[in-house]
C-alpha positions as a Markdown table, in Angstrom:
| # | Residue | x | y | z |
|---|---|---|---|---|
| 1 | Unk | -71.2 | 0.5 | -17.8 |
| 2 | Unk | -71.9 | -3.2 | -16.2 |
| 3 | Unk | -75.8 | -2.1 | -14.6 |
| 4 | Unk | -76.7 | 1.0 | -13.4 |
| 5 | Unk | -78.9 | 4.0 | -13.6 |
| 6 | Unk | -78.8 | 7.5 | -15.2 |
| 7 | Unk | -80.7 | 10.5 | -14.8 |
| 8 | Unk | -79.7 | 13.9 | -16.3 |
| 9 | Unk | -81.5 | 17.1 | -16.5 |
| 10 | Unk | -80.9 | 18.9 | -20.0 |
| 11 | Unk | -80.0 | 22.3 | -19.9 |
| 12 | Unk | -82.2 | 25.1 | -18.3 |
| 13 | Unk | -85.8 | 23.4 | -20.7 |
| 14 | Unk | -87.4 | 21.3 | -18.5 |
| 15 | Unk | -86.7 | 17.9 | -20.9 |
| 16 | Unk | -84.6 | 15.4 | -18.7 |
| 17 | Unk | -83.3 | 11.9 | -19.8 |
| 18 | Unk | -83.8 | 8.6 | -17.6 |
| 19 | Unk | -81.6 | 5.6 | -18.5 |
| 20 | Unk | -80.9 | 2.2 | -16.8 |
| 21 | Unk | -79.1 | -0.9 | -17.6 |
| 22 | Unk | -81.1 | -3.7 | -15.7 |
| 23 | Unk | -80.7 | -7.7 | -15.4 |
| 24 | Unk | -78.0 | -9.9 | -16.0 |
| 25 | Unk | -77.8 | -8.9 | -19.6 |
| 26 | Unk | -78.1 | -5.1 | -18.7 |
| 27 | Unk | -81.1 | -4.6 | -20.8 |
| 28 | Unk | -80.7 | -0.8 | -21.7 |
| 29 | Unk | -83.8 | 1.6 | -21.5 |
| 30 | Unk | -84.2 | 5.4 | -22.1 |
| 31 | Unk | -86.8 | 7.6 | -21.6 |
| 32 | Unk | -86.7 | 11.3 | -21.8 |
| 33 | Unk | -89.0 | 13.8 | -19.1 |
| 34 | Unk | -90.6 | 16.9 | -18.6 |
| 35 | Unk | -90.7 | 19.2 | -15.8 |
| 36 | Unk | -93.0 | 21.5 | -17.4 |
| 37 | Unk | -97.2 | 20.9 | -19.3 |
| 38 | Unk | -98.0 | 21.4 | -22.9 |
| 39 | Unk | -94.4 | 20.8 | -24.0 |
| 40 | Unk | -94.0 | 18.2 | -27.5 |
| 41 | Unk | -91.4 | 16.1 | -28.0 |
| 42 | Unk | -90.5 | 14.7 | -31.8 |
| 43 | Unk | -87.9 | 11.7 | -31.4 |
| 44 | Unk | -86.5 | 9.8 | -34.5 |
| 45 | Unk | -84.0 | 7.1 | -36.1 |
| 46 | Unk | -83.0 | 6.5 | -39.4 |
| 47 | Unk | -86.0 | 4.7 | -40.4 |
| 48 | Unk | -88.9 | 5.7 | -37.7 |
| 49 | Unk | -90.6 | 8.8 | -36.0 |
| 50 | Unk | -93.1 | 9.3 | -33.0 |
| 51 | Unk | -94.1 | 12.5 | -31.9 |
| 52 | Unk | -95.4 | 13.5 | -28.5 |
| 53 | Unk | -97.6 | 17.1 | -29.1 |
| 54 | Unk | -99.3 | 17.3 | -25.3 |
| 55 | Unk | -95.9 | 16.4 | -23.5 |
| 56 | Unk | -96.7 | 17.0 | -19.8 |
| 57 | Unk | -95.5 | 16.3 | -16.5 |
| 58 | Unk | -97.9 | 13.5 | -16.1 |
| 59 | Unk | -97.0 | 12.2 | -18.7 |
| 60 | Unk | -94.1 | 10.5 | -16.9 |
| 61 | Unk | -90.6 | 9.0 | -18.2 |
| 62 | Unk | -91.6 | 8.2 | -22.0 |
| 63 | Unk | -90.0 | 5.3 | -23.7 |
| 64 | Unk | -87.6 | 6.1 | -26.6 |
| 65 | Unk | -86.7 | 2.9 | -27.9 |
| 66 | Unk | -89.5 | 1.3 | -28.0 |
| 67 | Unk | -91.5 | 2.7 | -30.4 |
| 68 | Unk | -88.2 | 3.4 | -32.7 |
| 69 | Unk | -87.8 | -0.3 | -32.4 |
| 70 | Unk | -84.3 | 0.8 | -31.5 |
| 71 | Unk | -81.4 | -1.6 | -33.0 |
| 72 | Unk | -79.0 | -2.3 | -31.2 |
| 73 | Unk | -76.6 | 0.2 | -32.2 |
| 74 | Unk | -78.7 | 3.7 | -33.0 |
| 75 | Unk | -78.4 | 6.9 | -33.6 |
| 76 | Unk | -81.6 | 9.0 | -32.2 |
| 77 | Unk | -82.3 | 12.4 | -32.7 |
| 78 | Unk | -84.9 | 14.5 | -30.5 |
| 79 | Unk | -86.9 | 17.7 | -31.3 |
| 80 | Unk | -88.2 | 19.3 | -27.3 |
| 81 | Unk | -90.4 | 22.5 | -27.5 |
| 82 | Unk | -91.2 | 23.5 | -23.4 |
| 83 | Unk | -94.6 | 24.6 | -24.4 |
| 84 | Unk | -97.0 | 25.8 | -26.5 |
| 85 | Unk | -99.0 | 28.9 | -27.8 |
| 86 | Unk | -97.5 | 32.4 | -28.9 |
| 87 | Unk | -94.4 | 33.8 | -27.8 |
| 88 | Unk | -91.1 | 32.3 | -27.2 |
| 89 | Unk | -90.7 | 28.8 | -26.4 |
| 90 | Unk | -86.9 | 27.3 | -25.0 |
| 91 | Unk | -85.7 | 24.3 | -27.9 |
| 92 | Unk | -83.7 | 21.2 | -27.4 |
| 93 | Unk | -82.3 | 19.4 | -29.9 |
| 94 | Unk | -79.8 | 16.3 | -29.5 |
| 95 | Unk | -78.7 | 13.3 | -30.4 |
| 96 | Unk | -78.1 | 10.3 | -28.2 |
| 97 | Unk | -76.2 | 7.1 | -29.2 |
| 98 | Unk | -77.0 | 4.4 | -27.7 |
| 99 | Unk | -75.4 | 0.9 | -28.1 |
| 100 | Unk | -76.7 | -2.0 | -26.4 |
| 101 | Unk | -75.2 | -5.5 | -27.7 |
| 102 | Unk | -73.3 | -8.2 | -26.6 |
| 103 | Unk | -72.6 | -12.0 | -28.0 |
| 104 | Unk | -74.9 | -14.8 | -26.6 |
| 105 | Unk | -74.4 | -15.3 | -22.7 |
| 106 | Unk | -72.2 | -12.3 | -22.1 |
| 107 | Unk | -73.2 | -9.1 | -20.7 |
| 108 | Unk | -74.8 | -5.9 | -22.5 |
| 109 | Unk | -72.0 | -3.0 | -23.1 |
| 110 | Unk | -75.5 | -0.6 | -22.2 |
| 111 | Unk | -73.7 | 2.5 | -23.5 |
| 112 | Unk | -76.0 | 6.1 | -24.0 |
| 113 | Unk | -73.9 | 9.4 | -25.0 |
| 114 | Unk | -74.6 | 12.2 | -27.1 |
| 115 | Unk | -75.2 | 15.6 | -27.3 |
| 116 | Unk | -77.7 | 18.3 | -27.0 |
| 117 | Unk | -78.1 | 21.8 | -27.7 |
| 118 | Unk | -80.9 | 24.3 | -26.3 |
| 119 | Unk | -81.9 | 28.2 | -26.4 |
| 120 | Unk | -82.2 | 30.1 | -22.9 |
């Protein structure tokens, strides 16, 4: 993908992913959404974790790579729980892939794909 935007809603949970290559060098970002308050979110490499444990709707797109100090070419695996207290609670777990190099002065290949799995 040369530059572009992405936004897909995952399964029937409430967690939703945001992606967009932008600039000349298609400068990937990802970000993953709620539709739903006092959902948590645990995101992780092979080397880093964040967790999110009040994931609400105001808490807006949140910023994967970032905090993972994502390489270039990483594997990221997600825990999404759509809220919180007693009784049962939907669960997403994924992985997305996400590669986003390119030699000097040529553009970004800005590839996500992956995989995710939830309970209804």
């Amino acid at each position: 993908m040369a530059a572009g935007r992405g936004r897909w809603g995952i399964g029937a949970s409430g967690l939703g992913v945001t992606f967009s290559c932008a600039g000349p060098a298609g400068d990937l970002s990802l970000s993953l959404r709620t539709s739903v308050d006092n959902a948590s979110l645990a995101v992780s490499d092979h080397d880093s974790y964040f967790d999110v444990e009040d994931f609400d709707v105001a808490s807006g797109n949140v910023d994967i790579l970032t905090p993972l100090g994502a390489d270039s070419d990483e594997v990221i695996n997600f825990v999404y729980v759509d809220g919180s207290g007693f009784g049962f609670h939907k669960v997403t777990s994924g992985q997305l892939h996400v590669l986003d190099e390119a030699p000097a002065g040529t553009q970004s290949e800005c590839v996500v794909a992956g995989h995710a799995i939830f309970t209804v």
